[in-house]
PDB file of N, CA, C and O in Angstrom, chain B, residues numbered from 101:
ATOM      1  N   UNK B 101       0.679 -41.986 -19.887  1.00  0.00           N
ATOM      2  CA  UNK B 101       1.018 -40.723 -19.272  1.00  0.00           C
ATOM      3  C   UNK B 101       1.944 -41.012 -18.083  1.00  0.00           C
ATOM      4  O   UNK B 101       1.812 -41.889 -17.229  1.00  0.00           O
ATOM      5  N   UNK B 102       2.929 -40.070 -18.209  1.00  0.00           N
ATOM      6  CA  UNK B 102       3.896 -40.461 -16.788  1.00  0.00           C
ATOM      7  C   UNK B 102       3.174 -40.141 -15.937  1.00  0.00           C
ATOM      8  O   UNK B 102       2.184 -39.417 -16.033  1.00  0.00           O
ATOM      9  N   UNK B 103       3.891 -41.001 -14.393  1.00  0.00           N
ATOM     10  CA  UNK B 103       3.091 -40.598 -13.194  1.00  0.00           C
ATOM     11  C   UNK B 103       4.363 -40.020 -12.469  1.00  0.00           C
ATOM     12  O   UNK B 103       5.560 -40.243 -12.652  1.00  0.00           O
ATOM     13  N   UNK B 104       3.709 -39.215 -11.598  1.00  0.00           N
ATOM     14  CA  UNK B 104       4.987 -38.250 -10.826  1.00  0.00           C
ATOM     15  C   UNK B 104       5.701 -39.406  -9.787  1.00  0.00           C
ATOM     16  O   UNK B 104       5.283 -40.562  -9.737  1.00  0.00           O
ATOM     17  N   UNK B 105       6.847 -38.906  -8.967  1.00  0.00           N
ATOM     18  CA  UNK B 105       7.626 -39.900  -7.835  1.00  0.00           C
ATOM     19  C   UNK B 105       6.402 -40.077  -6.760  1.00  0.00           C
ATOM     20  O   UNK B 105       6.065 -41.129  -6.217  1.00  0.00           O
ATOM     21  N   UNK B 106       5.710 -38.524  -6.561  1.00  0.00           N
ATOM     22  CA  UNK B 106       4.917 -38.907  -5.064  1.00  0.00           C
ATOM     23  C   UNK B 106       3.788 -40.065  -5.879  1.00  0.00           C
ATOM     24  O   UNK B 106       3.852 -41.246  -5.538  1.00  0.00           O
ATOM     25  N   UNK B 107       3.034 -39.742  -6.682  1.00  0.00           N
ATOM     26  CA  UNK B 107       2.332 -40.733  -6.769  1.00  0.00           C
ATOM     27  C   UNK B 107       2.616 -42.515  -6.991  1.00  0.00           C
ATOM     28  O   UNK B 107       1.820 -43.422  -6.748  1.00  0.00           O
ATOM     29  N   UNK B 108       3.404 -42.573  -7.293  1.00  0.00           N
ATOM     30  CA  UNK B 108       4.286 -43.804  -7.639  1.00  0.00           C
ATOM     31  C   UNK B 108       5.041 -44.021  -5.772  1.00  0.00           C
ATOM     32  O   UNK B 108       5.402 -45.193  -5.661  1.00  0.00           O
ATOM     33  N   UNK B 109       5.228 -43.463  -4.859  1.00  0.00           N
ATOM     34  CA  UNK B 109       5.445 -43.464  -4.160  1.00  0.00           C
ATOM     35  C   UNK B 109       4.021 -44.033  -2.865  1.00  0.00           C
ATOM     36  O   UNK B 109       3.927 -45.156  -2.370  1.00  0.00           O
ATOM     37  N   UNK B 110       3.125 -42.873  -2.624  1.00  0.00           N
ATOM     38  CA  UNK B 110       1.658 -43.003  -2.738  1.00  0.00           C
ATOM     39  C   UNK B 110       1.523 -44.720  -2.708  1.00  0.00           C
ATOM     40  O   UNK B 110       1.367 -45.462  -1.738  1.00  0.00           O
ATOM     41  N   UNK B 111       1.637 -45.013  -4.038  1.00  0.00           N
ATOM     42  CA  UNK B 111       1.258 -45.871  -4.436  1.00  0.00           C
ATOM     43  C   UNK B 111       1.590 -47.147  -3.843  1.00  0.00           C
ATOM     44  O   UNK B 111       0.730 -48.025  -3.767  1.00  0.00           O
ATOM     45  N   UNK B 112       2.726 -47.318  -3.432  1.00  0.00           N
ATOM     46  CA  UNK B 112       3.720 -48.305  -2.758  1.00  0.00           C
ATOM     47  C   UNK B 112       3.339 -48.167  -1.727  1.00  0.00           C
ATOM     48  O   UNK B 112       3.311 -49.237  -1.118  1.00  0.00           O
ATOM     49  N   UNK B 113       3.028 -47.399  -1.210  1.00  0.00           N
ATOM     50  CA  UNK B 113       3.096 -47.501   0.644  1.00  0.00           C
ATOM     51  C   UNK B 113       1.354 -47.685   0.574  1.00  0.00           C
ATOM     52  O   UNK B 113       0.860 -47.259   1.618  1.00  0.00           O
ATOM     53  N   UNK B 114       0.605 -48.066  -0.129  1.00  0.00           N
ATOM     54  CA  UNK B 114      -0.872 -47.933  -0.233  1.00  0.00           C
ATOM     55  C   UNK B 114      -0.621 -49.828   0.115  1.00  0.00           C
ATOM     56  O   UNK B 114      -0.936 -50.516   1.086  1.00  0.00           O
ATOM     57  N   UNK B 115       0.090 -50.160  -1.206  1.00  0.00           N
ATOM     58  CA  UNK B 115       0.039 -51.590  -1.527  1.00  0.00           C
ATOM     59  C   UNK B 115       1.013 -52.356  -0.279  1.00  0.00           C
ATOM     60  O   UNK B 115       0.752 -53.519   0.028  1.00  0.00           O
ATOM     61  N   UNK B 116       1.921 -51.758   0.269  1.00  0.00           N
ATOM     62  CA  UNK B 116       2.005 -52.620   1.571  1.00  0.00           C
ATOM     63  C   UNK B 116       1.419 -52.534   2.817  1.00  0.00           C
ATOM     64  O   UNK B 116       1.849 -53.267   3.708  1.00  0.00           O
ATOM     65  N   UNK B 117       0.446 -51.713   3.055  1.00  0.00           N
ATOM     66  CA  UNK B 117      -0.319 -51.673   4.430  1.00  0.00           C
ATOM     67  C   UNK B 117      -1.272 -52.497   4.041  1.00  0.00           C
ATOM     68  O   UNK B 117      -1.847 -52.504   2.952  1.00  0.00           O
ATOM     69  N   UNK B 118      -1.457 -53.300   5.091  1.00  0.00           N
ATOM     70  CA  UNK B 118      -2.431 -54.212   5.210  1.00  0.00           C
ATOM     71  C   UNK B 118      -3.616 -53.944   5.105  1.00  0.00           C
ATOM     72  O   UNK B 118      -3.990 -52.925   5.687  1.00  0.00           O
ATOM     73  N   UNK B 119      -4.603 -54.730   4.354  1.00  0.00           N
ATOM     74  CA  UNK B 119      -6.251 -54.079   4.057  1.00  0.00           C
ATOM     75  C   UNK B 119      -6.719 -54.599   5.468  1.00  0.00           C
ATOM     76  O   UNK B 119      -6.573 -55.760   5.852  1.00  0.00           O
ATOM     77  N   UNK B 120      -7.438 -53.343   6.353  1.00  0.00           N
ATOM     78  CA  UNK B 120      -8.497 -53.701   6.985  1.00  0.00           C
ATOM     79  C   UNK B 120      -9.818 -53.622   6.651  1.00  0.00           C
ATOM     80  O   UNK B 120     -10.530 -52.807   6.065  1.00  0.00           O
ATOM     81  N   UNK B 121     -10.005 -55.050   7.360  1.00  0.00           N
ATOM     82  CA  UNK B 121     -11.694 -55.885   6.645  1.00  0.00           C
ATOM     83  C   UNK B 121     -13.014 -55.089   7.080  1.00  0.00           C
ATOM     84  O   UNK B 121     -13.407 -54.579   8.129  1.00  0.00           O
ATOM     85  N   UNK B 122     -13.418 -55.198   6.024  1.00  0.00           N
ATOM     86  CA  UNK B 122     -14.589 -53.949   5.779  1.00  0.00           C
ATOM     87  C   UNK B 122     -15.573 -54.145   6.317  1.00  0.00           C
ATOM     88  O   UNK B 122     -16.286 -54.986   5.771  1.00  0.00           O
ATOM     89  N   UNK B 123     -16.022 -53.604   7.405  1.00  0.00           N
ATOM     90  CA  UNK B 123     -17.317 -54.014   8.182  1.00  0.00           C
ATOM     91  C   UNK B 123     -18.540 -54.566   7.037  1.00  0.00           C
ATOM     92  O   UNK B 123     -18.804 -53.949   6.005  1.00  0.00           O
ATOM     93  N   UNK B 124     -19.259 -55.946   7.494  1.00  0.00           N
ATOM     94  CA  UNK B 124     -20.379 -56.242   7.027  1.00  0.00           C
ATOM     95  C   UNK B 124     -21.295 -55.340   7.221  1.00  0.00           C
ATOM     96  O   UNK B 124     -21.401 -54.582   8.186  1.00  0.00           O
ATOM     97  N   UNK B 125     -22.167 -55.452   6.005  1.00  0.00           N
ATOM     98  CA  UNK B 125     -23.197 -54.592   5.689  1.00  0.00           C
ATOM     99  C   UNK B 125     -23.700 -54.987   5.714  1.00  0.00           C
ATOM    100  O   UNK B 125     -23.712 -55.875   4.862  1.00  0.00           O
ATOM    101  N   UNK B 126     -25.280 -54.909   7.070  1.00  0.00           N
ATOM    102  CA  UNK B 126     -26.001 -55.716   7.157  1.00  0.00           C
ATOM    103  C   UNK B 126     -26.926 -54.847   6.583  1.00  0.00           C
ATOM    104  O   UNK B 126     -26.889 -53.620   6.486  1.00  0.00           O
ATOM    105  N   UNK B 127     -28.448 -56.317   5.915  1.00  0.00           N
ATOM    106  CA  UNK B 127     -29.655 -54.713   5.368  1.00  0.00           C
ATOM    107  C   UNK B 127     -30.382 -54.823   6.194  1.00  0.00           C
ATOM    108  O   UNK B 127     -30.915 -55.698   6.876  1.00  0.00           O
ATOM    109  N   UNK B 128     -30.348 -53.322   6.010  1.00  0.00           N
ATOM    110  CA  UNK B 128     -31.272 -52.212   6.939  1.00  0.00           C
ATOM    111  C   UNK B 128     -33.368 -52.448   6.802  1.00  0.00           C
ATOM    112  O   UNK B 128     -34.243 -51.692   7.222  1.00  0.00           O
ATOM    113  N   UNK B 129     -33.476 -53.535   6.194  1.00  0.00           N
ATOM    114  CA  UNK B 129     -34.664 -54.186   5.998  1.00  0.00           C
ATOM    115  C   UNK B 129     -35.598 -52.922   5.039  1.00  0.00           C
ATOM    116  O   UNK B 129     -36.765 -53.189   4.754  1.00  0.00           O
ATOM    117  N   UNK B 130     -35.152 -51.932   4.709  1.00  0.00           N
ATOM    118  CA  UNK B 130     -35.667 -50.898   3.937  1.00  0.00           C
ATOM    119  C   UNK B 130     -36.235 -50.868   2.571  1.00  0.00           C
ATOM    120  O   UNK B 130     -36.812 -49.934   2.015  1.00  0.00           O
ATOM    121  N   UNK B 131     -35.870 -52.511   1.957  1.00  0.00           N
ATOM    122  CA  UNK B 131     -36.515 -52.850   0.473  1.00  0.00           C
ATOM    123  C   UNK B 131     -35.919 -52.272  -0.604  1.00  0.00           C
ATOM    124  O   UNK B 131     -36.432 -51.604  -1.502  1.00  0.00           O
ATOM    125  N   UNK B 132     -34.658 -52.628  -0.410  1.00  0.00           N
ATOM    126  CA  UNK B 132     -33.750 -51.758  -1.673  1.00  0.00           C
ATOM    127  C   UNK B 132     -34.028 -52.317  -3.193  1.00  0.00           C
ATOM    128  O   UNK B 132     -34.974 -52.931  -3.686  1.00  0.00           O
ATOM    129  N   UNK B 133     -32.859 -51.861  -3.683  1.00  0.00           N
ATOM    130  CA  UNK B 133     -33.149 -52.031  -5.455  1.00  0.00           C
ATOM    131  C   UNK B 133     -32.791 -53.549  -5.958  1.00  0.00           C
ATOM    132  O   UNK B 133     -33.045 -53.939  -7.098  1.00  0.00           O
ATOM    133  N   UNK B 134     -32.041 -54.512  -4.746  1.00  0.00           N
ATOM    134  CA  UNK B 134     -32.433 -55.766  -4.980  1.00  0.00           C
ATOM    135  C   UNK B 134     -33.932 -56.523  -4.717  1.00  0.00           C
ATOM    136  O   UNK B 134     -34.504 -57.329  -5.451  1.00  0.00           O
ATOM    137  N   UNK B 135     -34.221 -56.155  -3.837  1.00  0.00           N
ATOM    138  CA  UNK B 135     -36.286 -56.772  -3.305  1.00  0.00           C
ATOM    139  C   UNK B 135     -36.537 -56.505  -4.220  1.00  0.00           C
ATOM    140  O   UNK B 135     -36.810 -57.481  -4.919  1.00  0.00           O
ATOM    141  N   UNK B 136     -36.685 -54.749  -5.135  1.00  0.00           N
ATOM    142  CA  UNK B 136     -37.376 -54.472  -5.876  1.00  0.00           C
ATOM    143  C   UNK B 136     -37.608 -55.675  -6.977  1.00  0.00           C
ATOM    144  O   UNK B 136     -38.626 -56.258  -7.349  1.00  0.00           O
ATOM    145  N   UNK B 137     -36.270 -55.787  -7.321  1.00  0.00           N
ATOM    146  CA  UNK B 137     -36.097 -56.643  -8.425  1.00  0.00           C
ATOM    147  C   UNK B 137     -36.114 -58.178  -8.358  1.00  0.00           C
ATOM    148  O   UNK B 137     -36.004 -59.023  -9.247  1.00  0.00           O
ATOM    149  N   UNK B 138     -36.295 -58.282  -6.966  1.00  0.00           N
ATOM    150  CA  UNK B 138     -37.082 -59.846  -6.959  1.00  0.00           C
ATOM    151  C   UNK B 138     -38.068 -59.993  -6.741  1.00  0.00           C
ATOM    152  O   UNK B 138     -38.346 -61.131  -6.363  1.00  0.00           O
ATOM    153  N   UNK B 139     -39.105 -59.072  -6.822  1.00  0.00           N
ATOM    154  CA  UNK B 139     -40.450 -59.279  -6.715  1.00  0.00           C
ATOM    155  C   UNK B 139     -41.008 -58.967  -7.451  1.00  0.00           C
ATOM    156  O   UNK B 139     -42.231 -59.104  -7.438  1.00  0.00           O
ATOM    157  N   UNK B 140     -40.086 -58.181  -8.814  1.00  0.00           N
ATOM    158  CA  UNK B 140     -40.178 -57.978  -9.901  1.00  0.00           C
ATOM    159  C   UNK B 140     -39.955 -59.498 -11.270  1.00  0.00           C
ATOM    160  O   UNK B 140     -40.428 -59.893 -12.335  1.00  0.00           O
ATOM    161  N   UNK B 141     -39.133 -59.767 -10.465  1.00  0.00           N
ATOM    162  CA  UNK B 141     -38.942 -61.805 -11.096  1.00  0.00           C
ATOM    163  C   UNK B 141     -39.939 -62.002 -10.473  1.00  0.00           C
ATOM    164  O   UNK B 141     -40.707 -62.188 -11.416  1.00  0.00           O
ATOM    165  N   UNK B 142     -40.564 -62.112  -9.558  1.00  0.00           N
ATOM    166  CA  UNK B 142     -41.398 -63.135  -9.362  1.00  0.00           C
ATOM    167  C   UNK B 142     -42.810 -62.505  -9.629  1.00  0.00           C
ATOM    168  O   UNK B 142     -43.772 -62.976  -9.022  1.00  0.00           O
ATOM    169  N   UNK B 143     -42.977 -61.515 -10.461  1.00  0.00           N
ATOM    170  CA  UNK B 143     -44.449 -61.200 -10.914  1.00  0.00           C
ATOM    171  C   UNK B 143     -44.367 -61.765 -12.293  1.00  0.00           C
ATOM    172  O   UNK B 143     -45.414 -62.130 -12.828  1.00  0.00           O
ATOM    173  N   UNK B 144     -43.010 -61.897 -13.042  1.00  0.00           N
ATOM    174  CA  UNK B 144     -42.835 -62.248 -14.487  1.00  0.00           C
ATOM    175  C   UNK B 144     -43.110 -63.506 -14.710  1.00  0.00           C
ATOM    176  O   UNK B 144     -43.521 -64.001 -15.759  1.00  0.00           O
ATOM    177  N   UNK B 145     -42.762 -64.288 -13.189  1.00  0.00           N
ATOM    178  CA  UNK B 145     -42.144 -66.010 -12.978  1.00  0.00           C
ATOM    179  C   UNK B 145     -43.565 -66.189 -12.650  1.00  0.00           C
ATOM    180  O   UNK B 145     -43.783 -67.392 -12.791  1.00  0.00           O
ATOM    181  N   UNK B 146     -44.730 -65.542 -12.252  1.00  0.00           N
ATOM    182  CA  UNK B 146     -46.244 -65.837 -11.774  1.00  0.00           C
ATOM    183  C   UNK B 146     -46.315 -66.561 -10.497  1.00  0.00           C
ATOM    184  O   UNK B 146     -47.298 -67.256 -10.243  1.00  0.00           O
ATOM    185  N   UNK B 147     -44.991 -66.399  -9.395  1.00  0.00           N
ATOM    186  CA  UNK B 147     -45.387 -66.959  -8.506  1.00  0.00           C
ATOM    187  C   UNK B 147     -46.666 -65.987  -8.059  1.00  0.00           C
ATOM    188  O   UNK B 147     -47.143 -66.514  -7.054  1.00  0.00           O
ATOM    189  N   UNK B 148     -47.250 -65.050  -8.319  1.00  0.00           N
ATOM    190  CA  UNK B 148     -48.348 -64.371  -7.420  1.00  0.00           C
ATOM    191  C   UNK B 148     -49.463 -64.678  -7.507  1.00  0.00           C
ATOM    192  O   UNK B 148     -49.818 -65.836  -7.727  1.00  0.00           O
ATOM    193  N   UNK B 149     -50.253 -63.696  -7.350  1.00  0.00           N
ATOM    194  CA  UNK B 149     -51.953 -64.467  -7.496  1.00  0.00           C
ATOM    195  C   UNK B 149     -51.955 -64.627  -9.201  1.00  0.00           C
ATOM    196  O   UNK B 149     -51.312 -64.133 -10.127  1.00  0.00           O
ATOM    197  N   UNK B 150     -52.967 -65.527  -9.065  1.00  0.00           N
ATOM    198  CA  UNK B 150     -53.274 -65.292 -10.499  1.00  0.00           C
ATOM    199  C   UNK B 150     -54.732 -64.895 -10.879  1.00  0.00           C
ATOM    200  O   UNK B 150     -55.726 -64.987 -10.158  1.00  0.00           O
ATOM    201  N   UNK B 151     -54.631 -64.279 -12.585  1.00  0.00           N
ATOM    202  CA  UNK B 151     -55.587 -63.947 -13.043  1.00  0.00           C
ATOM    203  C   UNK B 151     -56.313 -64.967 -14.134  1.00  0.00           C
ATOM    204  O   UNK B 151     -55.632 -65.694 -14.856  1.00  0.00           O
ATOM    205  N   UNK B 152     -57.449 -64.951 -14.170  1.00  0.00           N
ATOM    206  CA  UNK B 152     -57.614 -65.903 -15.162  1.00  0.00           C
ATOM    207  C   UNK B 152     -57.253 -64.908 -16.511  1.00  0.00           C
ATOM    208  O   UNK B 152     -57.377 -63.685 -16.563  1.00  0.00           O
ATOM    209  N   UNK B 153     -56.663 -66.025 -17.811  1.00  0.00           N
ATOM    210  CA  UNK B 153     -56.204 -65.265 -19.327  1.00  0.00           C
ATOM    211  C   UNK B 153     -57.193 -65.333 -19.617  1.00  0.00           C
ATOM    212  O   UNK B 153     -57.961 -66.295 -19.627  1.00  0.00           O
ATOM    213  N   UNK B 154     -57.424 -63.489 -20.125  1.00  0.00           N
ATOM    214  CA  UNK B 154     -58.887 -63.580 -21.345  1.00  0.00           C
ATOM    215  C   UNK B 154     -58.905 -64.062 -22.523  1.00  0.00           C
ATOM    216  O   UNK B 154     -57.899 -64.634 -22.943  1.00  0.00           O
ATOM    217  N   UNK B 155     -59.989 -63.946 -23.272  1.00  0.00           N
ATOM    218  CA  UNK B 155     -60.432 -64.568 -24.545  1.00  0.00           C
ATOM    219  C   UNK B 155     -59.585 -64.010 -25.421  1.00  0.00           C
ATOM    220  O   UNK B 155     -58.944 -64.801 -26.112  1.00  0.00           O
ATOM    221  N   UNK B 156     -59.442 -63.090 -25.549  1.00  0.00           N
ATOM    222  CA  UNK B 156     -58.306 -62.744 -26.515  1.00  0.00           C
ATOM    223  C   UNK B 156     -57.033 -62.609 -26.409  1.00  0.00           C
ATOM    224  O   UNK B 156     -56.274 -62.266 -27.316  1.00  0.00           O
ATOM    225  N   UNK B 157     -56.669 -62.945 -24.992  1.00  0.00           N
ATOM    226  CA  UNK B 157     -55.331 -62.930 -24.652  1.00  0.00           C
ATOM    227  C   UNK B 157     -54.796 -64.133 -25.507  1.00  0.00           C
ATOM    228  O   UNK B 157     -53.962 -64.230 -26.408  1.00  0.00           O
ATOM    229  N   UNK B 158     -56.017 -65.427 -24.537  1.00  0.00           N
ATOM    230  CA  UNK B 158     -55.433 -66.642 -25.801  1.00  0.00           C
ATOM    231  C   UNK B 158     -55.792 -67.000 -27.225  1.00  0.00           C
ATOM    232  O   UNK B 158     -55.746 -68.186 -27.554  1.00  0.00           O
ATOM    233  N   UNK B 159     -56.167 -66.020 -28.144  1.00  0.00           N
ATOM    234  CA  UNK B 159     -56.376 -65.971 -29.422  1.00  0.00           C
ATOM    235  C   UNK B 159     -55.423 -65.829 -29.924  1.00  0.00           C
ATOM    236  O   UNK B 159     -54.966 -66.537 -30.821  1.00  0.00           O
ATOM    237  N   UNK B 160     -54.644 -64.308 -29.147  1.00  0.00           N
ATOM    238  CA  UNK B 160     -53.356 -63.821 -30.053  1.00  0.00           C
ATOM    239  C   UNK B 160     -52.161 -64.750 -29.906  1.00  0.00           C
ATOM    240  O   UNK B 160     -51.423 -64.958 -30.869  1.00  0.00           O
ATOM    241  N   UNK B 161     -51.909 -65.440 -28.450  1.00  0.00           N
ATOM    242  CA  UNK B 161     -51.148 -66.577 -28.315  1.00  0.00           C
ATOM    243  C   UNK B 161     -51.270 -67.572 -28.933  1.00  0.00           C
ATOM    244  O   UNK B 161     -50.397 -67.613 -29.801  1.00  0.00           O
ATOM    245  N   UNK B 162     -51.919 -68.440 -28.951  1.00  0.00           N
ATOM    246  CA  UNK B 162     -52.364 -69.556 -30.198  1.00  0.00           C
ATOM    247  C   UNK B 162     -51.873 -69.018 -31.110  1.00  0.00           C
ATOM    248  O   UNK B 162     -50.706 -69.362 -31.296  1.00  0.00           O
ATOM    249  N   UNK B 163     -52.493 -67.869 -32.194  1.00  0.00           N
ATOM    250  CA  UNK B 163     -52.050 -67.236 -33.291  1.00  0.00           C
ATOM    251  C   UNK B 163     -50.787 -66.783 -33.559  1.00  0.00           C
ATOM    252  O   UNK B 163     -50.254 -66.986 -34.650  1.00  0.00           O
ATOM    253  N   UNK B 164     -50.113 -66.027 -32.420  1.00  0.00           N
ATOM    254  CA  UNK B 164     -48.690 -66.081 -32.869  1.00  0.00           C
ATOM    255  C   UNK B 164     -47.699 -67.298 -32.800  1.00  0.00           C
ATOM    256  O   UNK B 164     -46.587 -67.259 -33.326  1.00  0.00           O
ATOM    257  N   UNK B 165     -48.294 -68.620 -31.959  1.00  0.00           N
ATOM    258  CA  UNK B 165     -47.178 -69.833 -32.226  1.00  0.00           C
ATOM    259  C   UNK B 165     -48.298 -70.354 -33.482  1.00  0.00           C
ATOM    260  O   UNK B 165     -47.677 -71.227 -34.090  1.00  0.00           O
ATOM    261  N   UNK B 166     -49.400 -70.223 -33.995  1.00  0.00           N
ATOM    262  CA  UNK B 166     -49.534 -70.695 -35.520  1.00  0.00           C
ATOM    263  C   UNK B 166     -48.690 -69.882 -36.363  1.00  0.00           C
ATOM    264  O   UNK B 166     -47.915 -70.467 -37.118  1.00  0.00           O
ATOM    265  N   UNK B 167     -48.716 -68.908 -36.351  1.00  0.00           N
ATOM    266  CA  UNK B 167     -47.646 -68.141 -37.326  1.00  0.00           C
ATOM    267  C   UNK B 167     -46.142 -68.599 -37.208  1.00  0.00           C
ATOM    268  O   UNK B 167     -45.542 -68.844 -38.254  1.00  0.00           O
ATOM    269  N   UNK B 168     -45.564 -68.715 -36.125  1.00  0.00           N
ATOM    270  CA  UNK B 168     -44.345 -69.082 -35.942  1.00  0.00           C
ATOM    271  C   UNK B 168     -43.815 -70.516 -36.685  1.00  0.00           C
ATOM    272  O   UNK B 168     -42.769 -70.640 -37.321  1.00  0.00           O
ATOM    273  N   UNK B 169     -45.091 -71.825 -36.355  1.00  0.00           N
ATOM    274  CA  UNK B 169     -44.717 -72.690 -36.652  1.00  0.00           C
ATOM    275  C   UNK B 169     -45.146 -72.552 -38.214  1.00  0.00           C
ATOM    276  O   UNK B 169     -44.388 -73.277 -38.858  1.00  0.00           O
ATOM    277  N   UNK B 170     -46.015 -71.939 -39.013  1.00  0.00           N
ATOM    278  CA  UNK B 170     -45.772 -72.021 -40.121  1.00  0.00           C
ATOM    279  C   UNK B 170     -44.148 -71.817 -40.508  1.00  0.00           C
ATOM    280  O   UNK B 170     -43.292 -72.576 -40.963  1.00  0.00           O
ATOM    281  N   UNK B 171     -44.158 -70.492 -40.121  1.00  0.00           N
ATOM    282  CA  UNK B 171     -42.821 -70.088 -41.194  1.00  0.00           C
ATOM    283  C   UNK B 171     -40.987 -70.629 -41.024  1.00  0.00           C
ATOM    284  O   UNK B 171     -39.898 -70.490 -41.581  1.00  0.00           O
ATOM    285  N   UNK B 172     -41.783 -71.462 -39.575  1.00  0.00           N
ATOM    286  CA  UNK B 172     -40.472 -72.884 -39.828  1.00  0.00           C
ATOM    287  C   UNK B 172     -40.738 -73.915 -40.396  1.00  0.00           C
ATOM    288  O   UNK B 172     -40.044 -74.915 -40.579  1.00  0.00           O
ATOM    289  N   UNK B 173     -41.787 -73.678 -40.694  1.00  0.00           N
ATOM    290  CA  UNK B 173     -42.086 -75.347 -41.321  1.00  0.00           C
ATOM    291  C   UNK B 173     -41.655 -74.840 -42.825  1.00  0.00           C
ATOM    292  O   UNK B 173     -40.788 -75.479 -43.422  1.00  0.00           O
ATOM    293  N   UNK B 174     -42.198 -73.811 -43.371  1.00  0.00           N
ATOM    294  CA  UNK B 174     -41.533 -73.180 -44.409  1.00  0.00           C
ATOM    295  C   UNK B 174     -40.126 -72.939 -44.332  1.00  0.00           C
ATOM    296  O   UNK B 174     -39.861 -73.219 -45.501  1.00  0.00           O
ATOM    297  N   UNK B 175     -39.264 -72.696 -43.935  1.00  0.00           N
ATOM    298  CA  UNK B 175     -38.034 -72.594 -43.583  1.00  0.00           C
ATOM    299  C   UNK B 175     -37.419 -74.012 -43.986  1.00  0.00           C
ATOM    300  O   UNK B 175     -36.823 -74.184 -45.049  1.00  0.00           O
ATOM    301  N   UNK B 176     -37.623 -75.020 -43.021  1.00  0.00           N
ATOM    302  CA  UNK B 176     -37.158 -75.952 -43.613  1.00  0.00           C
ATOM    303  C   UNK B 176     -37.737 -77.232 -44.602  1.00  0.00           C
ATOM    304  O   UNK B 176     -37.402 -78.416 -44.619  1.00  0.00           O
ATOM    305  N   UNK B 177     -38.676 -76.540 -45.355  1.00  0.00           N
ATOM    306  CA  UNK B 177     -38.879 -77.264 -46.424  1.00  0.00           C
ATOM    307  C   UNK B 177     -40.663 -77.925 -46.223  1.00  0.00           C
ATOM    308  O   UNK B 177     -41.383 -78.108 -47.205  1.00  0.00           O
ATOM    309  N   UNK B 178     -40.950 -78.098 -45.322  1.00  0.00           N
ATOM    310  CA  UNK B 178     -42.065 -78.786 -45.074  1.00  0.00           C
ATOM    311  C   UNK B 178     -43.499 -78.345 -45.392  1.00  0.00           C
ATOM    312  O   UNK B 178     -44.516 -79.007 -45.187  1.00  0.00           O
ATOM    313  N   UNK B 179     -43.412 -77.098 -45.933  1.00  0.00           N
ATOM    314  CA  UNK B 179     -44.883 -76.573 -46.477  1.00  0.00           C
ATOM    315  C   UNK B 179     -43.893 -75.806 -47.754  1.00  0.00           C
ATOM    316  O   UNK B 179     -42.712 -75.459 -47.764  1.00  0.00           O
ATOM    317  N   UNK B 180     -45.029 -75.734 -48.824  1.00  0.00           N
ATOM    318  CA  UNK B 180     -44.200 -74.928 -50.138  1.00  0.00           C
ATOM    319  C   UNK B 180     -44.874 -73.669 -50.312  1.00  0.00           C
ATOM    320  O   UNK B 180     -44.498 -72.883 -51.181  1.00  0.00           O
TER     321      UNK B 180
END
């Protein structure tokens, strides 16, 4: 799409004035949507307390890497 003279004009006198440097942004200690999300990694990562895993938590775990490693072992040849 054409652009008009002023904007093309605009435009030029934008790109030779010098950028003034953008005040640092310091944080306001308020717990924004980055904290959120690192304390959100670090509940996934278990730095927090911990719980002991129940009995069936580690049943279904065991059970789904037995299932897994069957059907690679089937995959590449090692069970028929």
């Amino acid at each position: 799409m054409p652009t008009s003279k002023k904007r093309r004009e605009k435009k030029k006198r934008r790109d030779r004035e010098p950028a003034a440097p953008a005040p640092a942004a310091e944080p306001s200690g308020g717990g924004g949507f980055l904290s959120r999300m690192r304390g959100g990694i670090r509940n996934v990562a278990g730095s927090g307390p911990k719980k002991p895993e129940s009995l069936i938590s580690k049943i279904v775990t065991w059970a789904l890497v037995a299932l897994v490693a069957y059907f690679v072992a089937r995959r590449f040849g090692l069970i028929r």
